[in-house]
C-alpha positions in Angstrom: -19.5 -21.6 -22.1 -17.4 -24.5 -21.2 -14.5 -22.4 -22.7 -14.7 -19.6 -19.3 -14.0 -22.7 -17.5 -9.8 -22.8 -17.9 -7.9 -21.6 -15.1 -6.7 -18.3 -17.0 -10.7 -16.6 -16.4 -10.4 -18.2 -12.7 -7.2 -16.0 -12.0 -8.8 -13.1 -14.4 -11.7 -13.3 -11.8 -9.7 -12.9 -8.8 -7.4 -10.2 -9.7 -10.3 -8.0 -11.0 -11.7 -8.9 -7.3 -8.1 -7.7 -6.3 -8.0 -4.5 -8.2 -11.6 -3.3 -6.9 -11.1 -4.6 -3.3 -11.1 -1.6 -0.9 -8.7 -3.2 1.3 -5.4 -1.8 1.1 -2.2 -3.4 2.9 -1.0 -1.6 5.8 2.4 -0.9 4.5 0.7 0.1 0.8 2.1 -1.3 -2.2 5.4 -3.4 -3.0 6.6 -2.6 -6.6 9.8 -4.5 -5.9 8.3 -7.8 -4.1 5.0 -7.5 -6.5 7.4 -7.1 -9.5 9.9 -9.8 -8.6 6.6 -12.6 -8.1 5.5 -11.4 -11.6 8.8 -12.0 -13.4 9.1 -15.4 -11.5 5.5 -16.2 -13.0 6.5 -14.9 -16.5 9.3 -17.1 -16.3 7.6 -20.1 -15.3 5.2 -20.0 -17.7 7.4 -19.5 -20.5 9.6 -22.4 -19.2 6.6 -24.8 -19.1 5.1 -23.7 -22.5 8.6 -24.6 -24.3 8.0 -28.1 -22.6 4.6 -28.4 -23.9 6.0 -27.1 -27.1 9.0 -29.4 -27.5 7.3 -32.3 -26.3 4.2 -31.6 -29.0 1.9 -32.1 -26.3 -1.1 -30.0 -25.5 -1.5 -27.4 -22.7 -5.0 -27.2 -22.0 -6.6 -28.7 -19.1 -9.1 -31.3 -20.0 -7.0 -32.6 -23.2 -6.0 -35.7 -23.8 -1.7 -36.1 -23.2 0.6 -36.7 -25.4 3.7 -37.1 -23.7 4.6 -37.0 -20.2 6.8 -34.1 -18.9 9.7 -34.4 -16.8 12.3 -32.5 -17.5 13.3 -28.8 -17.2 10.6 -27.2 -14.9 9.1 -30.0 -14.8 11.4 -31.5 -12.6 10.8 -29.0 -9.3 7.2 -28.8 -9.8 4.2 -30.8 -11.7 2.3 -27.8 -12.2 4.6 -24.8 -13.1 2.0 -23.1 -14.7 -0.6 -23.4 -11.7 2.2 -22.3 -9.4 2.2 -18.8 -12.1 -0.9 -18.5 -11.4 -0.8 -18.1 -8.1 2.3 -15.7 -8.4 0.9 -13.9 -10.7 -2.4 -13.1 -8.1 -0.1 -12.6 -5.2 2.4 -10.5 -7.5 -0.6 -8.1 -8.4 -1.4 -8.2 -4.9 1.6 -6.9 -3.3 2.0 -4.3 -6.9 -1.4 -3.2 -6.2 -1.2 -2.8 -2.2 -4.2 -4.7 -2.3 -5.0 -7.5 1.1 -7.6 -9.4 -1.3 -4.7 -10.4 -3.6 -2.9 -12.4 -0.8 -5.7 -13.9 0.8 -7.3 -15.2 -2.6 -4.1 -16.9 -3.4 -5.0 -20.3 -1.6 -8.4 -20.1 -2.2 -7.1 -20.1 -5.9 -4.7 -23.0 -5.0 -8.0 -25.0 -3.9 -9.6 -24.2 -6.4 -6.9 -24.9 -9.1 -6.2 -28.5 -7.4 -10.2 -29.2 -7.0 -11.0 -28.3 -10.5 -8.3 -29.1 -12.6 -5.4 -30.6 -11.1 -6.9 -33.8 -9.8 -8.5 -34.7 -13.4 -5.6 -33.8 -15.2 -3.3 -35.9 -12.9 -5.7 -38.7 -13.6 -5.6 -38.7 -17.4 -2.1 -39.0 -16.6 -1.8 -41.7 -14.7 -4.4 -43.7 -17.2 -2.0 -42.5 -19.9 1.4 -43.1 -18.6 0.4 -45.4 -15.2 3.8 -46.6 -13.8 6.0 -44.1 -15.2 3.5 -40.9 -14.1 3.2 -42.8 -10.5 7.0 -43.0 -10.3 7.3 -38.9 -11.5 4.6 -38.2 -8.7 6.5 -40.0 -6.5 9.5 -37.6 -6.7 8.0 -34.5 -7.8 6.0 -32.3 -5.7 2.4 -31.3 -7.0 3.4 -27.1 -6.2 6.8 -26.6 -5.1 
């Protein structure tokens, strides 16, 4: 069961929460605000997974790195693929009309941070110390 605990069935969680939340937004749904966050998130994503791709390194939280990213999105944000995420939730939100979309999108930023975030920040550190510290230092954890 260890497998249902990756980020992907956290954000699967909320926006089924989302879609069955009776509480609509007062000005209903946003297909152009919605649809914009959810092209931002596709493109993020993609953008990271090259990374992980080019740099042979492995995606999944809780693995071992390989190499330490730095470049392309890597360079405005240490977790592009968190930050998707919580695009994705508040993009489904605003598509959906639906108030539970916005408001779960920081407790999905805690969560994200508590749960994966901090222990994959420290595997990096052990791995890569001085040069992850000095990344850290100029990159910002979201945006």
């Amino acid at each position: 069961m260890r497998w249902l605990d990756l980020p992907p069935f956290w954000l699967l969680g909320c926006l089924v929460l989302t879609w069955f939340s009776p509480w609509m937004l007062p000005w209903g749904p946003s297909i152009w605000a919605g649809g914009t966050l959810l092209v931002l998130a596709a493109a993020l994503t993609i953008a990271a997974l090259a990374s992980f791709l080019a740099a042979r390194t492995t995606f999944v939280p809780r693995r071992k790195p390989d190499a330490l990213i730095t470049s392309g999105v890597f360079r405005y944000t240490r977790n592009p693929i968190y930050l998707a995420d919580l695009l994705i939730l508040a993009g489904f939100g605003l598509l959906w009309g639906r108030v539970l979309g916005l408001a779960l999108v920081p407790a999905l930023l805690i969560l994200l941070d508590q749960r994966f975030i901090r222990g994959e920040e420290a595997r990096l550190r052990e791995a890569f110390g001085v040069e992850f510290e000095s990344y850290g230092s100029v990159t910002r954890r979201w945006i």
